[in-house]
C-alpha positions as CSV (number, residue, x, y, z in Angstrom):
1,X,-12.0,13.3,7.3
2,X,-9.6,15.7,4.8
3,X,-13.2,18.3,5.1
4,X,-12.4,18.2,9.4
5,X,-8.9,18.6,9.2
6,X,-9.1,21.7,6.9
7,X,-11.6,23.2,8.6
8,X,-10.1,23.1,12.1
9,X,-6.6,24.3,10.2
10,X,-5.9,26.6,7.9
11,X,-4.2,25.2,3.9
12,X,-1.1,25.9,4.8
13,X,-1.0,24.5,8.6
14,X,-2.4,21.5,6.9
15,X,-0.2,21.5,4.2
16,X,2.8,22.1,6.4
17,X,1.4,19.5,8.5
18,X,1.3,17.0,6.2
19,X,4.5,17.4,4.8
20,X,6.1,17.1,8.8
21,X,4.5,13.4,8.8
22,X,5.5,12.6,5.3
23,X,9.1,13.6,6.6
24,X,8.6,11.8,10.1
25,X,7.1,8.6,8.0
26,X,10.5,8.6,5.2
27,X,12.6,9.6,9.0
28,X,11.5,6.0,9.9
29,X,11.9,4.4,7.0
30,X,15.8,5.4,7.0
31,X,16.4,4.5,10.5
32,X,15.3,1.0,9.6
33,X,18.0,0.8,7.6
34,X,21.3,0.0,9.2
35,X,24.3,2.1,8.3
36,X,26.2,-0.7,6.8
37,X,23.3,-1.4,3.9
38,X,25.8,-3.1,1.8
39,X,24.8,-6.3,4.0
40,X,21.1,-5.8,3.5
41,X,19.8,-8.7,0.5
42,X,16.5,-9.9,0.2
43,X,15.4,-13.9,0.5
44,X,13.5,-14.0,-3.0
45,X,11.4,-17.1,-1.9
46,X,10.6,-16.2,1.6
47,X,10.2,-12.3,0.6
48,X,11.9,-11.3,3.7
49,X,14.3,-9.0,4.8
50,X,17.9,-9.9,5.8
51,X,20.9,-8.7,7.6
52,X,23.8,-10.7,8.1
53,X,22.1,-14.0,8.0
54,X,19.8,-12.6,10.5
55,X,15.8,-11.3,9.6
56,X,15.6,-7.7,9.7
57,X,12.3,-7.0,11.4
58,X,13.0,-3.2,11.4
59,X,13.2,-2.7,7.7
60,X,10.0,-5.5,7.1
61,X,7.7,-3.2,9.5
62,X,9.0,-0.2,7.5
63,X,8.0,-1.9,4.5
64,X,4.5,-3.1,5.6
65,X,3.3,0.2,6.4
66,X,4.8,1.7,2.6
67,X,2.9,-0.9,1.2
68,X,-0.2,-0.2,3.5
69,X,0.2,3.5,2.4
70,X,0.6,2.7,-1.5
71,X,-2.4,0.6,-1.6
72,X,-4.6,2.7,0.7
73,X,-6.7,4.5,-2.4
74,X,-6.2,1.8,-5.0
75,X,-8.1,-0.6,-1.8
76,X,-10.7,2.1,-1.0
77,X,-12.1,3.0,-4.2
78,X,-12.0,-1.8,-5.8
79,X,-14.1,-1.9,-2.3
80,X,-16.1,0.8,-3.0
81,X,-16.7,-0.4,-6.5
82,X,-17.2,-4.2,-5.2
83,X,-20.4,-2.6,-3.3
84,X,-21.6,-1.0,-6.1
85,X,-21.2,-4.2,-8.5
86,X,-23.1,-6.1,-5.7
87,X,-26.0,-4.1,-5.1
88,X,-26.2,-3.4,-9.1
89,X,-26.3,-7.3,-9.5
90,X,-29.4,-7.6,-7.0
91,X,-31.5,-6.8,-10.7
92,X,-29.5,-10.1,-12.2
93,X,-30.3,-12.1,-9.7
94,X,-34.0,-11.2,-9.7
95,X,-34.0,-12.0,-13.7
96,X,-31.9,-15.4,-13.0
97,X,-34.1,-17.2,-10.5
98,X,-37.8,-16.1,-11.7
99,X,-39.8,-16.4,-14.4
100,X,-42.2,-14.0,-14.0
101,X,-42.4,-10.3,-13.1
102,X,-43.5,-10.9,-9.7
103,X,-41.3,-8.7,-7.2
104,X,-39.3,-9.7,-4.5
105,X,-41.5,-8.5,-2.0
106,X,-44.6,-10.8,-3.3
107,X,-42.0,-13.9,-3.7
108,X,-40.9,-13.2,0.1
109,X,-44.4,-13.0,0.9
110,X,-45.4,-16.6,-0.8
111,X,-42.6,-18.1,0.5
112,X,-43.7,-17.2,4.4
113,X,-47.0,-18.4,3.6
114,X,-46.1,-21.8,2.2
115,X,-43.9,-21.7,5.1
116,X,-47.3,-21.4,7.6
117,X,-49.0,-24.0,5.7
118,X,-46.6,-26.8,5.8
119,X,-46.2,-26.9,1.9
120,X,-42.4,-26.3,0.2
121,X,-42.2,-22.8,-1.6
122,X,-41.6,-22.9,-5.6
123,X,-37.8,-23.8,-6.3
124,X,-37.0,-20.6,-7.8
125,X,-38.8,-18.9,-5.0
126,X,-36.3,-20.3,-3.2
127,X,-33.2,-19.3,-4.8
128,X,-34.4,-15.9,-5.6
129,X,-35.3,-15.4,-1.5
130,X,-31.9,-16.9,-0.4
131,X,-29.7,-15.1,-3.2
132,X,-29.7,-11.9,-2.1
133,X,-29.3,-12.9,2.0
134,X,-25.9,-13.8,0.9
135,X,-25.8,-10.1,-0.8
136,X,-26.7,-8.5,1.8
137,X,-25.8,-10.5,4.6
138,X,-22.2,-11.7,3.9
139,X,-20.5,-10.1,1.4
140,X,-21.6,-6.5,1.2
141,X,-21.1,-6.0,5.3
142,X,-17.7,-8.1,4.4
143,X,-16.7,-5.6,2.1
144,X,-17.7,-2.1,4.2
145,X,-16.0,-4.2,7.2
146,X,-12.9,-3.8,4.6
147,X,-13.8,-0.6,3.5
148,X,-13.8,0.6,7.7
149,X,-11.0,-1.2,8.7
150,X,-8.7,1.1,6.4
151,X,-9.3,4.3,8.2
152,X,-8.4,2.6,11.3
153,X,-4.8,3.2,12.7
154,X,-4.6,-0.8,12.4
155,X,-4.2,-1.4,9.2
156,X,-1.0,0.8,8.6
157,X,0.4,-1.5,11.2
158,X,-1.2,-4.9,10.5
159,X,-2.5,-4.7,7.0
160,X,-2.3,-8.2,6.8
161,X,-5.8,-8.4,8.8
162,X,-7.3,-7.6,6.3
163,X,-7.2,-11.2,5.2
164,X,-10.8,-11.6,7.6
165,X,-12.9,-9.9,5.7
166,X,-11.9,-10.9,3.0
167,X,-12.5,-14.3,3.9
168,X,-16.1,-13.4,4.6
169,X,-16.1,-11.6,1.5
170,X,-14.7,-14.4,-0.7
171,X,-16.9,-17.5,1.7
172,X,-19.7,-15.3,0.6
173,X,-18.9,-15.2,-3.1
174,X,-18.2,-19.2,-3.1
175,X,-21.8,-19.8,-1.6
176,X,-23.4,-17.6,-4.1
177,X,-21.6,-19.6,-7.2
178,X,-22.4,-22.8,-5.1
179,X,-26.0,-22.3,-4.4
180,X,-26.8,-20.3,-7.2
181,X,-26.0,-23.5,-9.1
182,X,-23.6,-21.6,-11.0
183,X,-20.3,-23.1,-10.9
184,X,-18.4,-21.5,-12.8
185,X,-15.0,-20.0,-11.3
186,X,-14.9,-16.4,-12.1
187,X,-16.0,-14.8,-8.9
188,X,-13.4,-16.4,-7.4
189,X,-11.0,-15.7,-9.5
190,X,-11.7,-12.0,-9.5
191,X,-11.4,-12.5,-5.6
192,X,-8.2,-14.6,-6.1
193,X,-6.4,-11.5,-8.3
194,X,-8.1,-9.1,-5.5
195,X,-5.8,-10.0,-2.9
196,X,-2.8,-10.4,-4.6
197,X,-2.9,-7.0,-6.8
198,X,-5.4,-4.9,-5.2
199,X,-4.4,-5.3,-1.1
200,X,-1.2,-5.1,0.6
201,X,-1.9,-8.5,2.1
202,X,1.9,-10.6,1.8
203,X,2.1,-13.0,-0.8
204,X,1.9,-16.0,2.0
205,X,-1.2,-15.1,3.9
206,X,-2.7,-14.0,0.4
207,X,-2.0,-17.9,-1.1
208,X,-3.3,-19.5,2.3
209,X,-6.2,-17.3,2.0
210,X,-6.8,-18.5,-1.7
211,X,-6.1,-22.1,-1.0
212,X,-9.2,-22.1,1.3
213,X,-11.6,-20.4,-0.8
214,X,-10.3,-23.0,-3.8
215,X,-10.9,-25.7,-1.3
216,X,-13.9,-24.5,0.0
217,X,-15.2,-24.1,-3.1
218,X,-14.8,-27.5,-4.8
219,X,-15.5,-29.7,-1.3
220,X,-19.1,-27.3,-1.9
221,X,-18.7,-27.7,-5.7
222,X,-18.6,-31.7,-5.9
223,X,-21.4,-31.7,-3.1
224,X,-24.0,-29.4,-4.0
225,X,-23.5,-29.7,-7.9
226,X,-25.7,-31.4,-10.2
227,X,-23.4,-31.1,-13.0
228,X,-21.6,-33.7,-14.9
229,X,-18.3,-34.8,-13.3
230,X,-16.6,-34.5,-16.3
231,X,-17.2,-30.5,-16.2
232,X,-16.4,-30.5,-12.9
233,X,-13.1,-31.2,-13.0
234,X,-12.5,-29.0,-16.1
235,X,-13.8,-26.3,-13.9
236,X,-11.4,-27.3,-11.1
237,X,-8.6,-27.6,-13.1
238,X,-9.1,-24.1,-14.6
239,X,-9.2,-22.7,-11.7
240,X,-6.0,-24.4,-10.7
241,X,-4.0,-22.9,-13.2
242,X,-5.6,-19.6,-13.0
243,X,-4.6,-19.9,-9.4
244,X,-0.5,-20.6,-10.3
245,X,-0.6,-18.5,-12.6
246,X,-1.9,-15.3,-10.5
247,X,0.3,-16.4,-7.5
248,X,3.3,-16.5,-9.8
249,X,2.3,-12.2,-10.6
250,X,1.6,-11.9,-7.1
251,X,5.2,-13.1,-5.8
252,X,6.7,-11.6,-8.6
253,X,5.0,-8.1,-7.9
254,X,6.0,-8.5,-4.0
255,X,9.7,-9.0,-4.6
256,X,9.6,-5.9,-7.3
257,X,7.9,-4.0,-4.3
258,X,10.5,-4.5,-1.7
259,X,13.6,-4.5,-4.2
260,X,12.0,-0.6,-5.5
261,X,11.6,-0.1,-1.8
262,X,15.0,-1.0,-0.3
263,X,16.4,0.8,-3.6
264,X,14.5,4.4,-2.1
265,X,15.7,4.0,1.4
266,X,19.3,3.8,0.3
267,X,18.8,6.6,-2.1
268,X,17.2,8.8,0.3
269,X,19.9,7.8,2.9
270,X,22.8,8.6,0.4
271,X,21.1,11.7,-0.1
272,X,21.3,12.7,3.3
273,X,24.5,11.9,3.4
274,X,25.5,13.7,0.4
275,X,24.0,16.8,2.3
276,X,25.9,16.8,5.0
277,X,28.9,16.5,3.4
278,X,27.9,19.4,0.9
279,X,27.6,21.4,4.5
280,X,31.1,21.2,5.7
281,X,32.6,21.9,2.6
282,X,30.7,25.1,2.5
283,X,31.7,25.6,5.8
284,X,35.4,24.6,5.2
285,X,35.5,27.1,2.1
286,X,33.7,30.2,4.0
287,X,36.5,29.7,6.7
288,X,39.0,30.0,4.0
289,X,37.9,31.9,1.4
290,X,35.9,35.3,0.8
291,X,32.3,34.4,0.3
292,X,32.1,36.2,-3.1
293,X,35.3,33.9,-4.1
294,X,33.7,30.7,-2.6
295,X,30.4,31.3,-4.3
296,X,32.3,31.7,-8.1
297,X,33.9,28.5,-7.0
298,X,30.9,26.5,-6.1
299,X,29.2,27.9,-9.3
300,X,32.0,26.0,-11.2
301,X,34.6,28.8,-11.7
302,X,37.7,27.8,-12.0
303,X,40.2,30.7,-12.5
304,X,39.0,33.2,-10.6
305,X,40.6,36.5,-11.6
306,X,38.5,39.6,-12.4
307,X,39.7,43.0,-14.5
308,X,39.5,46.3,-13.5
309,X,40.5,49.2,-16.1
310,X,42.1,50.9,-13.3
311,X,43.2,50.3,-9.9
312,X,44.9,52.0,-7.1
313,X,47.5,49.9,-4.5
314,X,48.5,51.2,-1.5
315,X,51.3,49.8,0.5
316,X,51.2,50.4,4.1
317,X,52.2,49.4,7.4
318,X,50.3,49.1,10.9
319,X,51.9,50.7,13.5
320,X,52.6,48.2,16.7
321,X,50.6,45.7,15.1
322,X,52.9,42.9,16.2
323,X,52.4,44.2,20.1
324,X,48.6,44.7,19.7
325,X,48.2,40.7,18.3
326,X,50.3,39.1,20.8
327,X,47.1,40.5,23.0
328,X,44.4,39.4,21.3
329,X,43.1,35.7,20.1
330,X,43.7,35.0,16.7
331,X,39.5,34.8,16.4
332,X,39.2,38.5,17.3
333,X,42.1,38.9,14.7
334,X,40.3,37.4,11.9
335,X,37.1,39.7,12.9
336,X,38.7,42.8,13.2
337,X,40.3,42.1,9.9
């Protein structure tokens, strides 16, 4: 996309162009703000926005679409690099569930022709057949649906919608641990810190999103599992904590977020501020001083006085000058002067 746009315009059209929507983006962030930011305070359990007792939906949208824009990379290049883990692990899979070093294309093939005869295919046959569907057919499309959905004009104003695919993405991952009679929590862990670090998903939908997987997970866990029960519940319990202990980060990591956020907007509208008092005293100086003598005083000089080895005064007097300004405007005065 950066390729098109410079072709079509030239480095510094671009350039200029990108700094116009970087100042239309901050112009939008201020005026979110209301003048009277003193009143402004953040709920630090409901990570909201507030104004007088009253919600402040301005500044929250402002905020969603910083965060959408601070996480836009950092979400491109984990989804990029959960593709590449994926497809890398096809080789892991096809070591776990085999024994030989038949490939996958002669296992598909035996298990369509026990299929035509009636008889069950070889367990491992199985697995190794129904593995990679879940690969390919659930959680790498889950993760380019991710992937595609953040160069969409969408996700700067509901980034929270993300929350689908990963959903797919993490359903996926819990079927995989679940069927590949591996049930260990790690994958869904790694999912669990995903969406709370790596996405600007809010802390809420984030934990509803989790709870789900976590449920999903052990309802499939305690059903499908051959495993001692004792183990089970270790593994629940782990995962529990893991989960507390992440969401605790993630809130934590929110509320720094929207504190360092409210903290620039003021800035930046103090700033602006700032400048346009600087302007009128500039102006209120050059209308009463000479500009050499109001530059030495804005550089920080405070006499100003300068020496001449020798000087000549002359003392004189304008003829009718009293009669000549009673006709003209005191501007025209000041100009001719």
């Amino acid at each position: 996309m950066s390729s098109v746009l410079s072709a079509a315009n030239p480095p510094e059209e671009t350039g200029k162009n990108a700094y116009n929507s970087v100042r239309s983006r901050h112009r939008r962030y201020d005026d979110a703000l209301p003048k009277d930011h003193t009143n402004v305070s953040i709920k630090p359990l409901m990570l909201q926005y507030w104004y007088r007792h009253k919600p402040l939906q301005s500044l929250e949208d402002a905020f969603v679409m910083r965060n959408a824009c601070r996480y836009l990379q950092l979400l491109r290049v984990c989804a990029w690099l959960l593709v590449a883990a994926n497809v890398a692990f096809l080789a892991y899979d096809v070591l776990r569930f085999r024994d030989d070093r038949k490939t996958m294309v002669i296992l598909i093939v035996i298990r369509c022709v026990h299929a035509d005869a009636g008889v069950a295919a070889p367990p491992f046959v199985h697995a190794l057949t129904t593995i990679p569907l879940f690969r390919f057919c659930v959680i790498i499309p889950a993760t380019m649906l991710m992937i595609a959905f953040t160069y969409s004009q969408r996700y700067m104003e509901h980034p929270n919608w993300l929350v689908v695919p990963c959903f797919l993405f993490g359903m996926g991952m819990v079927a995989y641990s679940v069927i590949g009679d591996d049930p260990g929590y790690g994958t869904l862990a790694l999912m669990i810190v995903f969406c709370y670090s790596f996405t600007p998903i809010s802390f809420f939908v984030a934990s509803g999103l989790s709870c789900t997987l976590i449920a999903t997970f052990v309802t499939l866990l305690f059903y499908f599992s051959d495993k001692p029960r004792e183990e089970l519940y270790t593994v629940v319990g782990m995962l529990l904590l893991f989960w507390v202990a992440v969401a605790f980060v993630g809130h934590n990591l929110e509320r720094s977020l929207r504190v360092s956020f409210l903290d620039e907007v003021i800035v930046r509208r103090q700033r602006d501020q700032l400048g346009v008092e600087k302007r009128l005293s500039d102006r209120l100086l050059a209308n009463m001083l000479p500009k050499q003598i109001a530059a030495q005083l804005k550089e920080g000089r405070h006499v100003v006085a300068d020496e001449f080895e020798a000087v000549t005064v002359l003392f004189c007097e304008i003829c009718d000058w009293s009669r000549v300004t009673d006709a003209v405007s005191a501007d025209n005065v000041r100009c001719g002067w």
